[in-house]
C-alpha positions in Angstrom: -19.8 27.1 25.2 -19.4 23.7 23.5 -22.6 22.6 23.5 -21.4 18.6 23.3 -19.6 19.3 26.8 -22.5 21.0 27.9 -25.0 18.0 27.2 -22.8 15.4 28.7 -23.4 17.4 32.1 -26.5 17.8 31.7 -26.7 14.0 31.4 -24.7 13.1 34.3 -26.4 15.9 36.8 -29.4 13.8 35.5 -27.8 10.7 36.2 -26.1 11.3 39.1 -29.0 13.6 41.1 -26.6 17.1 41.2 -24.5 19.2 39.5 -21.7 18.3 41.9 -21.7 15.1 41.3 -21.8 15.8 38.0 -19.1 18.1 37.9 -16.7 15.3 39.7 -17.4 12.8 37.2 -16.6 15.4 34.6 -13.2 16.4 36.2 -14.5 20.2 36.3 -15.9 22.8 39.0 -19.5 23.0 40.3 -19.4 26.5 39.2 -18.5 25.4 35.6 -21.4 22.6 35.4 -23.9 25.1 36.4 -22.7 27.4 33.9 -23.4 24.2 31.4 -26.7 23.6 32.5 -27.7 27.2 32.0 -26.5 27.6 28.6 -28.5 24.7 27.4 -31.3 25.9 28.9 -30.3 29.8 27.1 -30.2 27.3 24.0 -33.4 25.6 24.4 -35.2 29.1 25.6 -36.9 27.3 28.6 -36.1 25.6 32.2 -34.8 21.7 32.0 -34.7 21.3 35.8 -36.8 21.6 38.8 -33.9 22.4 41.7 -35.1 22.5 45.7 -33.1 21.8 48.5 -33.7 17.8 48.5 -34.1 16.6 45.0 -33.5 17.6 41.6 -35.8 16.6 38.4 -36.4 17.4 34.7 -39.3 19.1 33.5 -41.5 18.0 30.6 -39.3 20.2 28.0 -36.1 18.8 30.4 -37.3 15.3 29.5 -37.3 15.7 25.9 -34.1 18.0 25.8 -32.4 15.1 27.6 -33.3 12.8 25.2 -31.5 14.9 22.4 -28.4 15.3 24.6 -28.2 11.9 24.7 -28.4 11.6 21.0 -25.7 14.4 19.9 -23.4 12.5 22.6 -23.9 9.4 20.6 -22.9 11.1 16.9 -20.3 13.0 18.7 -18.9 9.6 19.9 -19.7 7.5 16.7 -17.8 10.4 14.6 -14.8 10.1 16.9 -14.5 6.2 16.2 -14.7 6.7 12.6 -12.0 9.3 13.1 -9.7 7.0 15.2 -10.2 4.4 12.1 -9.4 6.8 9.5 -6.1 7.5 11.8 -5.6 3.5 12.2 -5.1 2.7 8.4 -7.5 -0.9 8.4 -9.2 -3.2 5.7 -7.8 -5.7 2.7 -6.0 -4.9 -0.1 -5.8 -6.3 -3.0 -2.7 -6.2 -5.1 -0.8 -7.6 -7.9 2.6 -8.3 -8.6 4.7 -10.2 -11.3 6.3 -13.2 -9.8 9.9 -12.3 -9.8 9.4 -8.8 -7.9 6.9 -10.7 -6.0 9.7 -13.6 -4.7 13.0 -11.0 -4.7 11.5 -7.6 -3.4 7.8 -7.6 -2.5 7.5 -10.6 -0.1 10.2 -9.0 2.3 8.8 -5.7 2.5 5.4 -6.8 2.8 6.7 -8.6 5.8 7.7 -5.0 7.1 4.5 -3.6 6.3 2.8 -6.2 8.0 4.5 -5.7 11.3 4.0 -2.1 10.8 0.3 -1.8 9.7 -1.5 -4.6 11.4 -4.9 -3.6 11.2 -4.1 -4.4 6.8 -4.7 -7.5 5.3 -3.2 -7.8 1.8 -4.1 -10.0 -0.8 -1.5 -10.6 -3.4 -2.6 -11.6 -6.7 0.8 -12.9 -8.6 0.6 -11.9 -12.5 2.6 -11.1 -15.0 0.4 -10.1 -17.4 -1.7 -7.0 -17.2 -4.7 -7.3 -15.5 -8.1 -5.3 -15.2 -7.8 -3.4 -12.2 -11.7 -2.8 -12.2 -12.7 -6.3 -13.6 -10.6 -8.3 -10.5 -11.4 -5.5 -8.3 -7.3 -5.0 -7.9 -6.5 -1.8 -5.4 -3.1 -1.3 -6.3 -0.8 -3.0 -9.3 3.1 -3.3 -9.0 4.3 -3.1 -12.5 7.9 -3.0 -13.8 7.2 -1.3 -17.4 8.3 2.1 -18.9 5.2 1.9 -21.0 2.1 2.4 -19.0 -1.7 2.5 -19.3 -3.1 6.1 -19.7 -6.0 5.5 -17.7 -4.3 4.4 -14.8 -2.9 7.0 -12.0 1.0 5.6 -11.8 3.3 6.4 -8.7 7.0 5.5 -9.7 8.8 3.5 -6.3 11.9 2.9 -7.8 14.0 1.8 -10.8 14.6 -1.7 -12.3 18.1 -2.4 -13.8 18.9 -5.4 -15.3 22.2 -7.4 -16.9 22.1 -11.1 -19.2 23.4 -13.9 -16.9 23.7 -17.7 -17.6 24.7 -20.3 -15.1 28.7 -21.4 -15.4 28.0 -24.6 -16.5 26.0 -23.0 -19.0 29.6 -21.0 -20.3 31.7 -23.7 -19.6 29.9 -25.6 -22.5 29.5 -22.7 -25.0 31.6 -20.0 -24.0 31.5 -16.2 -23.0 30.5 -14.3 -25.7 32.7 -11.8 -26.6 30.3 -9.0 -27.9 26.5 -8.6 -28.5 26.8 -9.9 -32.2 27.9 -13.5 -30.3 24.6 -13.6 -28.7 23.1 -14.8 -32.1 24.8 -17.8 -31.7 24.0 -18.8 -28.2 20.7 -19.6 -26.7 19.3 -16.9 -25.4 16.1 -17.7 -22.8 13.3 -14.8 -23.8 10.5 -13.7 -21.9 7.0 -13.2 -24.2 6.1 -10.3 -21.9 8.6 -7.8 -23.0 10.5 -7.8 -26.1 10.3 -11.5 -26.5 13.4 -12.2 -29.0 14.7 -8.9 -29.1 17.0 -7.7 -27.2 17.9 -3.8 -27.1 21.3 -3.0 -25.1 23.5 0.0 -24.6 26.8 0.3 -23.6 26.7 4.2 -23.0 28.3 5.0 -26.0 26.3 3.0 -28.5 22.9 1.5 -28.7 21.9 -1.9 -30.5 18.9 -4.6 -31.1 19.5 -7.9 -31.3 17.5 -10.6 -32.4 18.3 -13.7 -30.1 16.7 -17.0 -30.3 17.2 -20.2 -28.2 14.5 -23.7 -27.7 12.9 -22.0 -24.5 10.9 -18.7 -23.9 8.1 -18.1 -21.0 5.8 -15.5 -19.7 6.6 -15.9 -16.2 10.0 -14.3 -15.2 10.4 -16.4 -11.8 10.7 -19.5 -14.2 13.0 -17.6 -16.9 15.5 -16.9 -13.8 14.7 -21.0 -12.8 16.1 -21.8 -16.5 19.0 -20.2 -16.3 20.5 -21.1 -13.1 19.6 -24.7 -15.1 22.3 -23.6 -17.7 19.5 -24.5 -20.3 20.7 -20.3 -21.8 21.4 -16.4 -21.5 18.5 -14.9 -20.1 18.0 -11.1 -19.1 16.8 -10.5 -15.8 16.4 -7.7 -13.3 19.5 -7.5 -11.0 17.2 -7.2 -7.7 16.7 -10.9 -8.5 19.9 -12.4 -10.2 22.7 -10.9 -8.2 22.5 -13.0 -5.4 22.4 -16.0 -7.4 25.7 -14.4 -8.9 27.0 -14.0 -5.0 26.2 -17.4 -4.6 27.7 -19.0 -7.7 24.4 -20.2 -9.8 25.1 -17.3 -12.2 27.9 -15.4 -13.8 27.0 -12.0 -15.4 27.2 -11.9 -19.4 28.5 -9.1 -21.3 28.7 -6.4 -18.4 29.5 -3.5 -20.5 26.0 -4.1 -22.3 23.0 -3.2 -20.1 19.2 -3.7 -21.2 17.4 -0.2 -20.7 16.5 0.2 -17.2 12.9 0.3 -15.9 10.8 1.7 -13.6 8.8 -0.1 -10.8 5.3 1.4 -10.9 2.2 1.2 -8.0 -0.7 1.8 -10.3 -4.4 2.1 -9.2 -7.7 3.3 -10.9 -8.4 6.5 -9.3 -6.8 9.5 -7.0 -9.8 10.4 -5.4 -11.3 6.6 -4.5 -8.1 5.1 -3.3 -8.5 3.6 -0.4 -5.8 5.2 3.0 -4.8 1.7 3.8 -3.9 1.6 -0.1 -2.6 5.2 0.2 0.0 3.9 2.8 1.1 0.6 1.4 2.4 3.2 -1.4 3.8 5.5 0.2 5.4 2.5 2.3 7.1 0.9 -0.9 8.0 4.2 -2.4 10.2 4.8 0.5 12.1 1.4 0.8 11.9 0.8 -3.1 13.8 4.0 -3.6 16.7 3.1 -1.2 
């Protein structure tokens, strides 16, 4: 018989004077709280209870048999609450992001998480640079790279396409190029983070590198987007973040035939077996809606 079962009723016929009473309390049959109170004592090879028609009380080895019911009803509870937490994803993140997923893509599913997952705080870390995921004690990195640290553990949530895009103002004043040799004469807005002035673009049929230049380059890709929709140049940027500037008229799409290779988005983190579940589902939670 299950002996935690069995050591609540002994408890409660304690508590409560009888084995009936204990056996309401319980929602279960006098005959079936007796039958717990005689397995224990089966268990503990001696009587627990003095029983006459009036009273009911515990012997000496009842008193101390009581006192480790009590005890193995405490773990038993204590490992259910830890078991309800493990079921109720809970604690802070930390993660890191480069500032142009972070504005476009992150920030609005994060809301969703959010509503979703309550009991998780996140603390978003905006980078784009590489960071040490041990040193700043980051849980999980969101990366847009095809090249990617061996040491981490990488979970692919979804692809990164981009196009070149300038504001119209921008081609008003020095024209549409015509073909990825025109580029060379235009300014062209790099990012130092990938590539800086070179270019590689394919049209599916043919593959070239260019080397652009132009008067501005940054490592942040949120201000690279900012300059263009300035019309201070060309710039190469991820389509999750530039078409809906191109909806709304800030940019025009350069050389459409010609795409920059595509990317993936990456959730990286430092180990399989130490990842925390809350981190497990934040994951799991972008893989699904990043692969949409």
């Amino acid at each position: 018989m299950d002996r935690i079962t069995a050591a609540k009723v002994l408890i409660e016929t304690v508590e409560r004077g009888s084995a009936t009473a204990a056996a309401e309390a319980l929602d279960m049959s006098r005959a079936m709280a007796s039958r717990y109170i005689a397995s224990i004592e089966d268990w503990s090879g001696t009587r627990l209870l003095h029983r006459t028609t009036r009273r009911l009380s515990l012997t000496s080895a009842g008193e101390r048999v009581l006192e480790l019911c009590k005890d193995m009803v405490r773990i038993a509870d204590a490992v259910s609450d830890v078991a309800a937490d493990a079921a109720t994803p809970r604690g802070r993140l930390r993660v890191t992001a480069p500032s142009i997923l972070a504005e476009a893509l992150l920030i609005p599913l994060l809301a969703d998480f959010a509503k979703a997952y309550q009991h998780i705080k996140i603390d978003l870390l905006i980078s784009d640079r590489p960071v040490d995921l041990v040193q700043d004690r980051i849980d999980v990195a969101i990366r847009i790279a095809n090249s990617l640290d061996p040491s981490l553990i990488a979970k692919r949530l979804g692809s990164c396409p981009s196009g070149l895009y300038a504001a119209p103002t921008y081609l008003t004043a020095h024209g549409q190029p015509g073909d990825v040799d025109d580029l060379k004469g235009h300014q062209c807005l790099t990012y130092a983070n990938l590539g800086g002035g070179e270019w590689v673009l394919g049209n599916g049929r043919t593959r070239s590198v260019i080397q652009v230049s132009g008067s501005f380059q940054t490592n942040d890709a949120l201000t690279l987007r900012r300059a263009a929709i300035s019309a201070m140049g060309i710039a190469m940027l991820p389509r999750f973040s530039a078409e809906a500037d191109v909806a709304e008229g800030r940019l025009r799409r350069v050389l459409e035939e010609w795409q920059p290779e595509s990317m993936g988005i990456h959730a990286l983190y430092v180990s399989r077996h130490h990842l925390p579940t809350a981190a497990r589902v934040l994951i799991d939670f972008l893989g699904t809606r990043m692969s949409h």
